[in-house]
C-alpha positions, -999 to +999 in steps of 0.1 A: +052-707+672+025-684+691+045-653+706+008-647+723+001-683+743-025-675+765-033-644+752-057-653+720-084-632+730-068-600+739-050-602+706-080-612+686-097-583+702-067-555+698-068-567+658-101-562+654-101-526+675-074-518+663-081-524+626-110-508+628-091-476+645-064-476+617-089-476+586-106-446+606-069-433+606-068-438+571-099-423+561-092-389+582-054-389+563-071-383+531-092-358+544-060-342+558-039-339+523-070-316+515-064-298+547-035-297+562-033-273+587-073-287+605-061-291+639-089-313+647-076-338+621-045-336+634-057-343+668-082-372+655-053-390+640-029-385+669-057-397+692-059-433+669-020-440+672-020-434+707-052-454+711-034-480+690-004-478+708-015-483+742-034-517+727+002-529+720+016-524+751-007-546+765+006-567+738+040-563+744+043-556+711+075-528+714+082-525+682+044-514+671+043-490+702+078-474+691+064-469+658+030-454+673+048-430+694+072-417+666+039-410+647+024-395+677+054-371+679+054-361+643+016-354+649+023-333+679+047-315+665+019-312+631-007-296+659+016-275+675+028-260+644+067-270+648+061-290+616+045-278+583+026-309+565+042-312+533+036-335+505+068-356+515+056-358+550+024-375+540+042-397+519+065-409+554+031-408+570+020-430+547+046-451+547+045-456+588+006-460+583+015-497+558+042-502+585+013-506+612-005-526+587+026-557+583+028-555+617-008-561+623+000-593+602+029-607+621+003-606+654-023-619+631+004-647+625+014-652+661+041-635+663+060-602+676+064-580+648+102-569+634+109-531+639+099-509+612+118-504+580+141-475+579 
């Protein structure tokens, strides 16, 4: 079953834009944990999720976008210093980051990802 009948190209081109947006993420997350508090990174990586999450709504893809926007929030919060980036915060970081990545495999499969664990 193909949750995205008729919609093959826009997927196939959110994946690849997409992708290529989180592994950028990824990249400025390690440069993060050896600088926590540089704003800029902060804003960089908020700037990806909401990039990504606006990709999914054309996707209809509402369980990716909720995920997004709770890591948009936790970033907002990071760059207006109501949050203090911790060790334990990069690992739930983290953690939401491989989230994104199974869900890019259910829409690589087809098919609407589940919401995120936990």
């Amino acid at each position: 079953m193909n949750d995205f009948a008729g919609m093959e190209d826009l997927l196939s081109d959110f994946l690849l834009e997409a992708g290529e947006m989180l592994s950028e993420v990824d990249s400025k997350l390690m440069d993060l944990e050896g600088s926590p508090d540089d704003g800029k990174l902060h804003n960089e990586i908020f700037r990806g999720f909401h990039t990504i999450k606006g990709g999914a709504g054309f996707l209809n893809a509402t369980e990716l976008v909720a995920l997004c926007h709770n890591i948009e929030n936790l970033f907002d919060k990071l760059r207006n210093r109501e949050l203090v980036l911790s060790a334990e915060l990069m690992d739930v970081i983290f953690a939401a980051t491989a989230e994104v990545r199974r869900m890019f495999g259910a829409l690589q499969q087809g098919r609407q990802p589940s919401a995120a664990a936990g």
